[in-house]
PDB file of the backbone (N, CA, C, O) and the ligand in Angstrom, with CONECT records:
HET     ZN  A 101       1
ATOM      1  N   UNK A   1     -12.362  53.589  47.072  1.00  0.00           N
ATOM      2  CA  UNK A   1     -12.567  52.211  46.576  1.00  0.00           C
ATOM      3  C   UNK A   1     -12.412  52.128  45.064  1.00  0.00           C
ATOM      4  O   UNK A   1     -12.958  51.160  44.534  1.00  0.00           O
ATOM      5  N   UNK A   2     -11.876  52.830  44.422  1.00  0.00           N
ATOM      6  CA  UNK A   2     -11.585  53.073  42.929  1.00  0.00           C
ATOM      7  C   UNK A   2     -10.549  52.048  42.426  1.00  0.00           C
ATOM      8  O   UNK A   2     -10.660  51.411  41.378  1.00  0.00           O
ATOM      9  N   UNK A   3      -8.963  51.924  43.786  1.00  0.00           N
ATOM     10  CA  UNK A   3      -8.635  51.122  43.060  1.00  0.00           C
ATOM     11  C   UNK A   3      -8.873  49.763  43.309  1.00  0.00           C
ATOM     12  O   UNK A   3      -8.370  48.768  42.787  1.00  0.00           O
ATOM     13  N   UNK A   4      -9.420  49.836  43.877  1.00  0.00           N
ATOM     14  CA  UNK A   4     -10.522  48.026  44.103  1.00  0.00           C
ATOM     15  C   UNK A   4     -11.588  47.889  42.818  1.00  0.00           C
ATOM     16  O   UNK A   4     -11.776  46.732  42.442  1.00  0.00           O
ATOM     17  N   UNK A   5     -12.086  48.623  42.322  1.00  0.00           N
ATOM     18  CA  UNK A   5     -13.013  48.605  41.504  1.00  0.00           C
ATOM     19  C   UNK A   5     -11.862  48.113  40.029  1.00  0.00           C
ATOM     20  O   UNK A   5     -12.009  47.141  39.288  1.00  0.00           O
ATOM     21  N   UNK A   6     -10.743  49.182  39.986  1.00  0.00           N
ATOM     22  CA  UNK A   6      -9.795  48.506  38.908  1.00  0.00           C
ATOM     23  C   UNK A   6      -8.785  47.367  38.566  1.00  0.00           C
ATOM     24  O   UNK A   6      -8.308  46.965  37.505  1.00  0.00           O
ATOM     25  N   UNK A   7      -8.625  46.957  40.031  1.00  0.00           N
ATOM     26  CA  UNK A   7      -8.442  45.379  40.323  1.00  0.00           C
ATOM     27  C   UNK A   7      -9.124  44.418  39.838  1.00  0.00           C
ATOM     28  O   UNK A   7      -8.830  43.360  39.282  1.00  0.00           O
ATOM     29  N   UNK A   8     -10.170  44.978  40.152  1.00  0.00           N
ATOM     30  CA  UNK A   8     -11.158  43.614  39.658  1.00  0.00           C
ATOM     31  C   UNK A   8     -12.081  44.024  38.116  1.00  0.00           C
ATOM     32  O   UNK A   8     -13.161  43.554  37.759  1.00  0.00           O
ATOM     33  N   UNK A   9     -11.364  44.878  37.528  1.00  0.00           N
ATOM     34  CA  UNK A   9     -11.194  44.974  36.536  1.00  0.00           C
ATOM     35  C   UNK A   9     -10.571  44.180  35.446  1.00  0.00           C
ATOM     36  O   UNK A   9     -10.872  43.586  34.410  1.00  0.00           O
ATOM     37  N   UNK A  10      -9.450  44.495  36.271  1.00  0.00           N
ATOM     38  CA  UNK A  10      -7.976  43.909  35.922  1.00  0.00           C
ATOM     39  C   UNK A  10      -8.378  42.155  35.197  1.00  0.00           C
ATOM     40  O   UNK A  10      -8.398  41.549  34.125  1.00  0.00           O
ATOM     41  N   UNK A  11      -8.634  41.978  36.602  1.00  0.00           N
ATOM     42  CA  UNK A  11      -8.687  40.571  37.089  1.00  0.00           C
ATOM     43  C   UNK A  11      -9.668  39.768  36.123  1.00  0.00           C
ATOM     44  O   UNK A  11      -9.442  38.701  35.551  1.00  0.00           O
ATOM     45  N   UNK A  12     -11.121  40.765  36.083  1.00  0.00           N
ATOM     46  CA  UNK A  12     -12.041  39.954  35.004  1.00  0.00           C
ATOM     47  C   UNK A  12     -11.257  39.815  33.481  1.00  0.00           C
ATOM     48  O   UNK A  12     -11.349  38.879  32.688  1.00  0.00           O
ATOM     49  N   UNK A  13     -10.415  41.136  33.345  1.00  0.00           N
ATOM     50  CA  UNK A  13      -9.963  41.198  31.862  1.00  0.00           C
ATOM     51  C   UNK A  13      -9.234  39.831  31.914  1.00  0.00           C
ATOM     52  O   UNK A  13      -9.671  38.910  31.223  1.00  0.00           O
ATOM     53  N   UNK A  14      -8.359  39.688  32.544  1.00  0.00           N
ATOM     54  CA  UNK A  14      -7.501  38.879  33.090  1.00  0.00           C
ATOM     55  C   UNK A  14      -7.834  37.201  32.340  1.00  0.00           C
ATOM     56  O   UNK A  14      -7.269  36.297  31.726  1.00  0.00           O
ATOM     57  N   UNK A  15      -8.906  37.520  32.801  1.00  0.00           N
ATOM     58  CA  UNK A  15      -9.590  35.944  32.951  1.00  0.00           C
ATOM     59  C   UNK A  15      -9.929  35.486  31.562  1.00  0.00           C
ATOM     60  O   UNK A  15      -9.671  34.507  30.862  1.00  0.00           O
ATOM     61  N   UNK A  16     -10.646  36.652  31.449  1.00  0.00           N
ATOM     62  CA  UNK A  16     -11.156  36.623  29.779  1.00  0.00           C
ATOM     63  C   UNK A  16     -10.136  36.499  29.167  1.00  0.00           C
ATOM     64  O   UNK A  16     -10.054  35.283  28.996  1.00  0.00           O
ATOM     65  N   UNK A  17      -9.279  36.965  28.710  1.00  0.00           N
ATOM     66  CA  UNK A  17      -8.200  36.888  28.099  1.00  0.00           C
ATOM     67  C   UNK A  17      -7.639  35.492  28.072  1.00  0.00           C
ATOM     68  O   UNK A  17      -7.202  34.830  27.131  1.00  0.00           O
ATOM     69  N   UNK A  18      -7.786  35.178  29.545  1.00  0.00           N
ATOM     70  CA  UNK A  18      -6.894  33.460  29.280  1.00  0.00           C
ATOM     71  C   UNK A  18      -7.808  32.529  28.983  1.00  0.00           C
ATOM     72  O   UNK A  18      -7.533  31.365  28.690  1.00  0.00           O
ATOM     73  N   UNK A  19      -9.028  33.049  29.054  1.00  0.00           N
ATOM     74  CA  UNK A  19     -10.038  31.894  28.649  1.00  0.00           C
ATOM     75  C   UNK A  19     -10.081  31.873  26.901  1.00  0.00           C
ATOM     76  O   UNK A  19     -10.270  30.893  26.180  1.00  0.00           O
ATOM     77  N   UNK A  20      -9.891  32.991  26.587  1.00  0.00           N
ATOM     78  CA  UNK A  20     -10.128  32.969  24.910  1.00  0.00           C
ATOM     79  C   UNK A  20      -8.991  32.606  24.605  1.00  0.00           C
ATOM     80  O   UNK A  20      -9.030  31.846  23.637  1.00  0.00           O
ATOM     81  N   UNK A  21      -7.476  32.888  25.167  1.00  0.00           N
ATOM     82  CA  UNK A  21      -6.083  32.438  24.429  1.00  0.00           C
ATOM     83  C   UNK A  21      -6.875  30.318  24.978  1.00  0.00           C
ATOM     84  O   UNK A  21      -6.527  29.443  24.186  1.00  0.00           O
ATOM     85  N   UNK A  22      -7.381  30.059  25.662  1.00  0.00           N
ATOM     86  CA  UNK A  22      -7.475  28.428  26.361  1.00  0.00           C
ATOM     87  C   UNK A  22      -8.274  28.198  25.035  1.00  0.00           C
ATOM     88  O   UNK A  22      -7.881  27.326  24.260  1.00  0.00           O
ATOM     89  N   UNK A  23      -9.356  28.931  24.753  1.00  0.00           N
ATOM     90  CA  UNK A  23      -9.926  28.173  23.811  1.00  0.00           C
ATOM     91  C   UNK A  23      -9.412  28.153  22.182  1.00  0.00           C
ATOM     92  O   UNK A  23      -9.226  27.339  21.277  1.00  0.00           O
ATOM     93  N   UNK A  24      -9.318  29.525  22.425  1.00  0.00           N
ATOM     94  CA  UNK A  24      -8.330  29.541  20.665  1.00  0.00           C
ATOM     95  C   UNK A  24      -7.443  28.148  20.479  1.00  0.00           C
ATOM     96  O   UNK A  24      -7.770  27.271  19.680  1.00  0.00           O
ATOM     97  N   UNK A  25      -6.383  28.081  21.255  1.00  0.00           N
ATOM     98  CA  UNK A  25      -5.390  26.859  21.493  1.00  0.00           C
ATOM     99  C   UNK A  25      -6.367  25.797  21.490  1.00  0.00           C
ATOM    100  O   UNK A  25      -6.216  25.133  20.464  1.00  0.00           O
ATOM    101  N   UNK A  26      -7.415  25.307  22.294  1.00  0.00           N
ATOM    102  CA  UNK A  26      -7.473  24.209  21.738  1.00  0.00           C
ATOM    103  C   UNK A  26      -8.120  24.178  20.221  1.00  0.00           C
ATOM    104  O   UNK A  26      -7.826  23.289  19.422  1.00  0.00           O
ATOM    105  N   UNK A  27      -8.793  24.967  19.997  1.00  0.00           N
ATOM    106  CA  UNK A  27      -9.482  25.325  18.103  1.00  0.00           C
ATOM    107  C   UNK A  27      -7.908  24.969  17.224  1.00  0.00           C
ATOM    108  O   UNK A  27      -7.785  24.267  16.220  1.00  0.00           O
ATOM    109  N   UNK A  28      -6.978  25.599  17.871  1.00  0.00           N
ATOM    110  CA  UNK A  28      -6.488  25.307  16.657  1.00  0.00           C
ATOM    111  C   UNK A  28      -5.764  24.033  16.934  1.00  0.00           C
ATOM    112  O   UNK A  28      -5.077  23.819  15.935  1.00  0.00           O
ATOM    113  N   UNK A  29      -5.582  23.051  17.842  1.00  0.00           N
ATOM    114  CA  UNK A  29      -5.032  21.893  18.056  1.00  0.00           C
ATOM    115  C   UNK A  29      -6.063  21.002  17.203  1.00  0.00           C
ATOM    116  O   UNK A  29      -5.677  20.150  16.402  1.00  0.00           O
ATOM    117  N   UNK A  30      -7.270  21.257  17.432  1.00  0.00           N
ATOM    118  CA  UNK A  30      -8.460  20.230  16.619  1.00  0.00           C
ATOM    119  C   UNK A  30      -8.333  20.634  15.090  1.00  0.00           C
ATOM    120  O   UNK A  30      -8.726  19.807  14.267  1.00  0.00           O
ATOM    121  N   UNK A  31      -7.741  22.015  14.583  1.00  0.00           N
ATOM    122  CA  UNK A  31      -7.915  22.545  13.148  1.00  0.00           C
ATOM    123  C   UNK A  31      -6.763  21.793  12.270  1.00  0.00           C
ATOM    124  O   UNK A  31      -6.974  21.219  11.202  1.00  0.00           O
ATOM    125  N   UNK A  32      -5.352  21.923  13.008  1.00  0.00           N
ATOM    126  CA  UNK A  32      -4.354  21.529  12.974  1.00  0.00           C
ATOM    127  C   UNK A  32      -3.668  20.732  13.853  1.00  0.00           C
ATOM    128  O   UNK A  32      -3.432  20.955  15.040  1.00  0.00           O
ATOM    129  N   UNK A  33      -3.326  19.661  13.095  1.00  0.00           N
ATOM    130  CA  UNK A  33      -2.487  18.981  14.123  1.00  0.00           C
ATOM    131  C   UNK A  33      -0.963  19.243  14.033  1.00  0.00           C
ATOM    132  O   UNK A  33      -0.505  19.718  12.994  1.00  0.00           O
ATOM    133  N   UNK A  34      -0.081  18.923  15.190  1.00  0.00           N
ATOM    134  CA  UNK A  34       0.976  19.210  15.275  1.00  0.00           C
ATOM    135  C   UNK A  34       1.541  17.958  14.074  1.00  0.00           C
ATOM    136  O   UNK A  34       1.004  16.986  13.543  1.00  0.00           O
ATOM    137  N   UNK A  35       2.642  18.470  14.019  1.00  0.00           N
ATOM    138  CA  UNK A  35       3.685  18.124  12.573  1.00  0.00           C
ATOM    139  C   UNK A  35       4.594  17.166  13.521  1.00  0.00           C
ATOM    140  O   UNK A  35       4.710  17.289  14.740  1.00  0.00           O
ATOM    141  N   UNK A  36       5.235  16.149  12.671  1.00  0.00           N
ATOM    142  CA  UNK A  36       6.033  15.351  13.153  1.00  0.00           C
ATOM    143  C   UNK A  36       5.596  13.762  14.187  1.00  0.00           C
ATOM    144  O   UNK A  36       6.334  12.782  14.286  1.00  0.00           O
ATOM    145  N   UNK A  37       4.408  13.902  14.752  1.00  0.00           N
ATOM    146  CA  UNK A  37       4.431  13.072  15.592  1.00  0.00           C
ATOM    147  C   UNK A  37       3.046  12.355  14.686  1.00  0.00           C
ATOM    148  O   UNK A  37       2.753  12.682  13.536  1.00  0.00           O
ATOM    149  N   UNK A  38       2.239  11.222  15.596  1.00  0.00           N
ATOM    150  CA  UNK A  38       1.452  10.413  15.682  1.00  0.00           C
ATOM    151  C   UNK A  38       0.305  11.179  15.023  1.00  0.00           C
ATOM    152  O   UNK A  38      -0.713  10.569  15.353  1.00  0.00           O
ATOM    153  N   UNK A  39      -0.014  12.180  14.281  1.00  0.00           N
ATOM    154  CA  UNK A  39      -1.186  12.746  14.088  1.00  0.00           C
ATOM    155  C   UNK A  39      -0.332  13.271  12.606  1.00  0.00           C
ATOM    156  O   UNK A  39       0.429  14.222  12.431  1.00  0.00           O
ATOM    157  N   UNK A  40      -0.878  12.102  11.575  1.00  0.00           N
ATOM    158  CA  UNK A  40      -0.461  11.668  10.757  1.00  0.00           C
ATOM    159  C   UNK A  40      -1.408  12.148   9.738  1.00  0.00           C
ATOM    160  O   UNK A  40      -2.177  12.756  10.483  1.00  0.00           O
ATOM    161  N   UNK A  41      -2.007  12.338   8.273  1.00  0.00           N
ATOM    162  CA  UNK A  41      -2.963  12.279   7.813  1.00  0.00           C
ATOM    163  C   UNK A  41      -3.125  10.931   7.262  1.00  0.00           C
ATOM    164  O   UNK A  41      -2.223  10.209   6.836  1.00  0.00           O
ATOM    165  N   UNK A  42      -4.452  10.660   7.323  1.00  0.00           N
ATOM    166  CA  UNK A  42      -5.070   9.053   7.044  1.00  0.00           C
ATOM    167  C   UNK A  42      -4.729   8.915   5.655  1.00  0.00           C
ATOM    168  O   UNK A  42      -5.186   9.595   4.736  1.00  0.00           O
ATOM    169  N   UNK A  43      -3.750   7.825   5.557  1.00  0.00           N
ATOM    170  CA  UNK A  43      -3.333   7.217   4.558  1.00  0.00           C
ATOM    171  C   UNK A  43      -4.816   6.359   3.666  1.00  0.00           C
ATOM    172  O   UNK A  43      -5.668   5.679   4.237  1.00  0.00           O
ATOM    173  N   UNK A  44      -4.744   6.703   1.950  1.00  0.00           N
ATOM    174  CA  UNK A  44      -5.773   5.814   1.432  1.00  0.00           C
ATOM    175  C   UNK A  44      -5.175   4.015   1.217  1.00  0.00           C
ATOM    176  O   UNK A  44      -4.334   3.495   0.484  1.00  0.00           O
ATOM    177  N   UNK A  45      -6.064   3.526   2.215  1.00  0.00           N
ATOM    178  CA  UNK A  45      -5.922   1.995   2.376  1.00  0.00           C
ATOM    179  C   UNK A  45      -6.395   1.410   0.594  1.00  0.00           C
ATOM    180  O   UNK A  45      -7.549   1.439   0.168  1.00  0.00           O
ATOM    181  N   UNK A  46      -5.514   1.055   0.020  1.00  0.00           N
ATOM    182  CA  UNK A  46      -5.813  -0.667  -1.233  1.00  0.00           C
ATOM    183  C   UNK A  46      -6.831  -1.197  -1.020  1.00  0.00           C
ATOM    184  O   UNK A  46      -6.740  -2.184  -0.290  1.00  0.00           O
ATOM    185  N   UNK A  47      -8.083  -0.866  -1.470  1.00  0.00           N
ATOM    186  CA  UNK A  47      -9.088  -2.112  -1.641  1.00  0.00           C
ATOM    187  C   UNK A  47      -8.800  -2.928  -2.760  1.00  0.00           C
ATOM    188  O   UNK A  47      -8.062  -2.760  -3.731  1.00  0.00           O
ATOM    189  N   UNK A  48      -9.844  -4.216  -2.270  1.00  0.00           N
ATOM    190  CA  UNK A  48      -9.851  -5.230  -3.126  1.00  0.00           C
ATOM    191  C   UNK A  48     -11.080  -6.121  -3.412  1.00  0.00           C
ATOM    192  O   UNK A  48     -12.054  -6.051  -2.662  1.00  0.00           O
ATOM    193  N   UNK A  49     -11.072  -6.566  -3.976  1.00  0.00           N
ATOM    194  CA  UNK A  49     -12.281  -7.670  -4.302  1.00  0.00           C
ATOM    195  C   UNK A  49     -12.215  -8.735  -4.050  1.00  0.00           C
ATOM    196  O   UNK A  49     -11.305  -9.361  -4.593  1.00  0.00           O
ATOM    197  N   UNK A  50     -13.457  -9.721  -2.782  1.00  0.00           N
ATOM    198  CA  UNK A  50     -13.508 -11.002  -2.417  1.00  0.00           C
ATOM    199  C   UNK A  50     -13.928 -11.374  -4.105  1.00  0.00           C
ATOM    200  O   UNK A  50     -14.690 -10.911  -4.954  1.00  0.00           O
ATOM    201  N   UNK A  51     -12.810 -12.636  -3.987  1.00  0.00           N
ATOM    202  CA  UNK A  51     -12.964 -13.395  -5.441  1.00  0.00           C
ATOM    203  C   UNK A  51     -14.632 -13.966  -5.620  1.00  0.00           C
ATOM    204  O   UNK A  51     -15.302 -14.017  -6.652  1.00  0.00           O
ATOM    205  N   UNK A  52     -15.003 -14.359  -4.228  1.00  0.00           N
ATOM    206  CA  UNK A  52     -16.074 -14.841  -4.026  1.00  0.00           C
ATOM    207  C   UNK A  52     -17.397 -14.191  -3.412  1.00  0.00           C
ATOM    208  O   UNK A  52     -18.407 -14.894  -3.421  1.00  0.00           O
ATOM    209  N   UNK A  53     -17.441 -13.412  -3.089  1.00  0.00           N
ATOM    210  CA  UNK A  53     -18.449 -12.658  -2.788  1.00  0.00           C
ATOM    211  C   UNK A  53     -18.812 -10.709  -3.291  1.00  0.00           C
ATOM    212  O   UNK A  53     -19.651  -9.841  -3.048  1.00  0.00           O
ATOM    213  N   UNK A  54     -17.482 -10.896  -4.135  1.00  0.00           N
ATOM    214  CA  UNK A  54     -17.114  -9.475  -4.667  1.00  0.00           C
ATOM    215  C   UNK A  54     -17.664  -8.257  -3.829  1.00  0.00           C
ATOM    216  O   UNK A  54     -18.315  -7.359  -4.363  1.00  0.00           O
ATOM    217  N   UNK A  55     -17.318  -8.284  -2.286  1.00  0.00           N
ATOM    218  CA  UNK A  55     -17.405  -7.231  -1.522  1.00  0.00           C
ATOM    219  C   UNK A  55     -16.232  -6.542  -1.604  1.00  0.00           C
ATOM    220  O   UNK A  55     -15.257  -7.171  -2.014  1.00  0.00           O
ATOM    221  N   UNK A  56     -16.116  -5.533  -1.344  1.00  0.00           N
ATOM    222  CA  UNK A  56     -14.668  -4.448  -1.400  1.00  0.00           C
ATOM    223  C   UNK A  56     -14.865  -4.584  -0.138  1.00  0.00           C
ATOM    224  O   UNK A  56     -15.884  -4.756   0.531  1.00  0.00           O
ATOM    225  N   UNK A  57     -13.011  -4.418   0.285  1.00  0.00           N
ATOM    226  CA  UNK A  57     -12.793  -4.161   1.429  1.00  0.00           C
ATOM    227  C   UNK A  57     -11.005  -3.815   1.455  1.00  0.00           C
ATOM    228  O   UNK A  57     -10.190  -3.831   0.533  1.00  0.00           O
ATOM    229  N   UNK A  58     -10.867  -3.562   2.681  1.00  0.00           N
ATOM    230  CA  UNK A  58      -9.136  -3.340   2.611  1.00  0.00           C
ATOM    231  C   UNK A  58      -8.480  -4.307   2.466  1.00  0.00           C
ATOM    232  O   UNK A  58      -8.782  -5.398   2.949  1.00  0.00           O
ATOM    233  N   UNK A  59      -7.260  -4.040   1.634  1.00  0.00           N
ATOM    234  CA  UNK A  59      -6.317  -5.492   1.047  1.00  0.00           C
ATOM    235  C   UNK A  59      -5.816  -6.185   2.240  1.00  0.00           C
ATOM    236  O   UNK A  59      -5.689  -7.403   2.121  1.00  0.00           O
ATOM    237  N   UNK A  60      -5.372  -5.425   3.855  1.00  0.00           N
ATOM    238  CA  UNK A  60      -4.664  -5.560   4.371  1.00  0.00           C
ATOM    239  C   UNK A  60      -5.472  -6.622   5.305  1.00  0.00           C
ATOM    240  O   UNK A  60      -4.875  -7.370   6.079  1.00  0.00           O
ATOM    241  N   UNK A  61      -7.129  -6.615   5.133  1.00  0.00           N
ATOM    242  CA  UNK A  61      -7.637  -7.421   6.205  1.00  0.00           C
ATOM    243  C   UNK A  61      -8.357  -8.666   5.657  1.00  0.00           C
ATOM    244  O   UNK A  61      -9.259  -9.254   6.254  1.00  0.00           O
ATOM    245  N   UNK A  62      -7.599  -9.176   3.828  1.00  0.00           N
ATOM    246  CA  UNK A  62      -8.293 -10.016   3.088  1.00  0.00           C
ATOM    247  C   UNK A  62      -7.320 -11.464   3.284  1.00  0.00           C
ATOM    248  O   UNK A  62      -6.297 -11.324   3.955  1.00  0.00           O
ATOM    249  N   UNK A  63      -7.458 -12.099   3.021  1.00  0.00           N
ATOM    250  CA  UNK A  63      -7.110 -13.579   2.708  1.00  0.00           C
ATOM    251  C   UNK A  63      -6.562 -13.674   1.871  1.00  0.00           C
ATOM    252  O   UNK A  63      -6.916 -12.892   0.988  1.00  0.00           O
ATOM    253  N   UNK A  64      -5.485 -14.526   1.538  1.00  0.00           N
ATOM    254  CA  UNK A  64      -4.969 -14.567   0.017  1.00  0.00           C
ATOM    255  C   UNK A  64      -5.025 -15.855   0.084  1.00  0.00           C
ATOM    256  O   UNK A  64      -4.795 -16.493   1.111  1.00  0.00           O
ATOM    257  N   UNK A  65      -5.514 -16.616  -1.633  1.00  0.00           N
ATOM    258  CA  UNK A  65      -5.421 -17.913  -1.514  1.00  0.00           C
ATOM    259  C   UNK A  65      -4.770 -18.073  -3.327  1.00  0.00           C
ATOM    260  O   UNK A  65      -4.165 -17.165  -3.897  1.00  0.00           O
ATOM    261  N   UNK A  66      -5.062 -19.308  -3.890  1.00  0.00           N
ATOM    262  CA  UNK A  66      -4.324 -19.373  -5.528  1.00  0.00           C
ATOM    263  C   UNK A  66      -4.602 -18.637  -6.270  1.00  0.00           C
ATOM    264  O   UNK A  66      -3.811 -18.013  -6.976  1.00  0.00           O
ATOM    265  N   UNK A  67      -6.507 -18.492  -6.276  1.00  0.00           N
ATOM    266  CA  UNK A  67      -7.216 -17.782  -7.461  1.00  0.00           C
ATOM    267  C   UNK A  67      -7.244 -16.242  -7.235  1.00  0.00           C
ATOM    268  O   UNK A  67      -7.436 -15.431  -8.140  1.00  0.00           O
ATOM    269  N   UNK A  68      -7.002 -15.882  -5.736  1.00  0.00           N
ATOM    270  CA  UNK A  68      -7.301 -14.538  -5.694  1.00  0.00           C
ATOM    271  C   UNK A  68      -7.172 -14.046  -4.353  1.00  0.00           C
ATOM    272  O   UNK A  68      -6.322 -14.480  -3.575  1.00  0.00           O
ATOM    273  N   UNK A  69      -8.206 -12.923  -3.996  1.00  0.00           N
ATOM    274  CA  UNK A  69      -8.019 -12.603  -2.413  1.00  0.00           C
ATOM    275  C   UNK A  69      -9.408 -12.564  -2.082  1.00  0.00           C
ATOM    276  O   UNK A  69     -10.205 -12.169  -2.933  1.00  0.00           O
ATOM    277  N   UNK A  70     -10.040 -13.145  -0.250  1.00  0.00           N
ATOM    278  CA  UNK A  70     -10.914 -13.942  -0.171  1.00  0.00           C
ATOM    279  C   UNK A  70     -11.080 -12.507   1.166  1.00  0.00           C
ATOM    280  O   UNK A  70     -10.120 -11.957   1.707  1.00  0.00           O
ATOM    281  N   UNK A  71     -12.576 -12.189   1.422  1.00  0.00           N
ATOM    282  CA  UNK A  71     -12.973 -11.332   2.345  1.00  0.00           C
ATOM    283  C   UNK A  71     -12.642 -12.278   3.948  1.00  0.00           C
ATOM    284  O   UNK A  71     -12.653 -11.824   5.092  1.00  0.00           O
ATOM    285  N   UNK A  72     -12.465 -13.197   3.652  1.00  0.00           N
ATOM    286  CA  UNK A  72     -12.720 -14.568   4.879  1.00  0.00           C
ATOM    287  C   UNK A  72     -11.683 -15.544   4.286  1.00  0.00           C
ATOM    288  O   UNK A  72     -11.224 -15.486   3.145  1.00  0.00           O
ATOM    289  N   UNK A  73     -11.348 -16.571   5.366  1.00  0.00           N
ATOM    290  CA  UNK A  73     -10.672 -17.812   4.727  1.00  0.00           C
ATOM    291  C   UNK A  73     -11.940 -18.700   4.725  1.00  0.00           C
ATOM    292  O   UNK A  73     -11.795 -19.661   3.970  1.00  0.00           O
ATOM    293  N   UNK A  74     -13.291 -18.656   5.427  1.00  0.00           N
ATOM    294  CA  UNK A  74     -14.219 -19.144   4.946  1.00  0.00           C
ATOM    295  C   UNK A  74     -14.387 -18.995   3.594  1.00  0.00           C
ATOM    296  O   UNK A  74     -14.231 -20.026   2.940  1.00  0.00           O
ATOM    297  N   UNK A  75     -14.706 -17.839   2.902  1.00  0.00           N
ATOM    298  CA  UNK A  75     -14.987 -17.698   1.675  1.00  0.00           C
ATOM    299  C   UNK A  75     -14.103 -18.213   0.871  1.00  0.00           C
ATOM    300  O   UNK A  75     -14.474 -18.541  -0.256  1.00  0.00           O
ATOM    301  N   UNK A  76     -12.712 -18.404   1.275  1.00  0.00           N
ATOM    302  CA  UNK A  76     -11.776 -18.666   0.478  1.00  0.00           C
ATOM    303  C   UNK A  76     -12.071 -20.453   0.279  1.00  0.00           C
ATOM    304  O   UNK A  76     -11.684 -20.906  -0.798  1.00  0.00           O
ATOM    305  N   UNK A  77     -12.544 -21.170   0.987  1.00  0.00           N
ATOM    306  CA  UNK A  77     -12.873 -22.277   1.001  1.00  0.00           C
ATOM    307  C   UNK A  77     -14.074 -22.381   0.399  1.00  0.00           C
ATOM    308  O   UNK A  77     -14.139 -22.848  -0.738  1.00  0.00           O
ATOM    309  N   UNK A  78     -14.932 -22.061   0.916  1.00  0.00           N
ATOM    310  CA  UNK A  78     -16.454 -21.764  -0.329  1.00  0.00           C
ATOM    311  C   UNK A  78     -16.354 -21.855  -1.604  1.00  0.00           C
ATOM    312  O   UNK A  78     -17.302 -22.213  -2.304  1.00  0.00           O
ATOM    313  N   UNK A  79     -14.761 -21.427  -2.242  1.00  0.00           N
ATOM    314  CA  UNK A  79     -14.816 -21.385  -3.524  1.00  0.00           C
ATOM    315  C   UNK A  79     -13.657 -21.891  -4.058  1.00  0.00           C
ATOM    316  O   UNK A  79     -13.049 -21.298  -4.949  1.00  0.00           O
ATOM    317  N   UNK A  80     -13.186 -23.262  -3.442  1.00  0.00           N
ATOM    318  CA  UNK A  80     -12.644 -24.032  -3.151  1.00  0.00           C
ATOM    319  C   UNK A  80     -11.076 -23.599  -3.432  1.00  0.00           C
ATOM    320  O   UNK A  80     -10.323 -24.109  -4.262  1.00  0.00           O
ATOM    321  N   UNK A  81     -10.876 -22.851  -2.798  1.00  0.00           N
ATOM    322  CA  UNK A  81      -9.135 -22.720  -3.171  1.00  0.00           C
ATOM    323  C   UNK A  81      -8.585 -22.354  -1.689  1.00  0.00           C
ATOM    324  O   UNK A  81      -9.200 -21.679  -0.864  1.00  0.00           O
ATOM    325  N   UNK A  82      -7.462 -22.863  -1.540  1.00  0.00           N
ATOM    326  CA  UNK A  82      -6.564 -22.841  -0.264  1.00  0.00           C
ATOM    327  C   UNK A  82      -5.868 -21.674   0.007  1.00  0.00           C
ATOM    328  O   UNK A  82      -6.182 -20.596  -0.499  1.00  0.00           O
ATOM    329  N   UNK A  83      -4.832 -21.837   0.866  1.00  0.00           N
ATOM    330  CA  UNK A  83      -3.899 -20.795   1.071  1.00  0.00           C
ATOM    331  C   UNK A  83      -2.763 -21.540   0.566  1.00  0.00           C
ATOM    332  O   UNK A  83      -2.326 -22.691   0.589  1.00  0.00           O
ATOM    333  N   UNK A  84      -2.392 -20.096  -0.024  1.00  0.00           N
ATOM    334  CA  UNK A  84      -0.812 -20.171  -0.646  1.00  0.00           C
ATOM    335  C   UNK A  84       0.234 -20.764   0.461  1.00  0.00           C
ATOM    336  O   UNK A  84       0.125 -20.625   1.679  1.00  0.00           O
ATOM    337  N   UNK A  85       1.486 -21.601  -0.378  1.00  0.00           N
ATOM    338  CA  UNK A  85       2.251 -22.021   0.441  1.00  0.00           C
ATOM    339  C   UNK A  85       3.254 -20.463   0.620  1.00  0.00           C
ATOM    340  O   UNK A  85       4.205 -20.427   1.401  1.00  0.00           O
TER     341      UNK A  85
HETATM  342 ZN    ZN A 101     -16.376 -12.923   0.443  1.00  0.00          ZN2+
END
C-alpha cells in the first residue's frame, strides 16, 4: 500500500499547489490591475466653488449660470442669476 500512500501524496501536494497558484492570482489581480482595459487609474476630478453656498464639489456635477458655477440650479436661483444661453 506504499504506492497508494504516494498517490495521495501526490494528490494533496497537488491541491495545495493549485490552491496557492488560485490565490496568489487573485492577490495579484486586486494588487494590479490588468493594463489596457476598463481598470483605469482614478482620474483627479476639477473642483469648484458654489458661487453661493461655497461648498466644493466636482465641476462636472455643478450648474453653470452668468456669475459663476452653482452646486444646484436651485442655488443658482437663490442668488439670482440664470442659466447661460
Ligand atoms: Zn450651493
Amino acid at each position: 500500500m506504499v504506492l497508494a500512500k504516494i498517490l495521495l501524496l501526490v494528490v494533496a501536494l497537488g491541491f495545495g499547489y493549485w490552491l496557492w497558484r488560485h490565490r496568489a492570482g487573485r492577490h495579484r489581480q486586486a494588487t494590479t490591475p490588468p493594463t489596457g482595459t476598463a481598470a483605469k487609474p482614478p482620474q483627479p476630478q476639477p473642483m469648484a466653488r458654489c458661487t453661493h453656498c461655497d461648498v466644493h464639489m466636482p465641476r462636472a456635477d455643478m450648474v453653470s449660470g452668468h456669475l459663476g458655477l452653482y452646486c444646484s440650479a436651485a442655488h443658482r436661483q437663490a442668488h439670482g442669476d440664470q442659466a447661460p444661453r
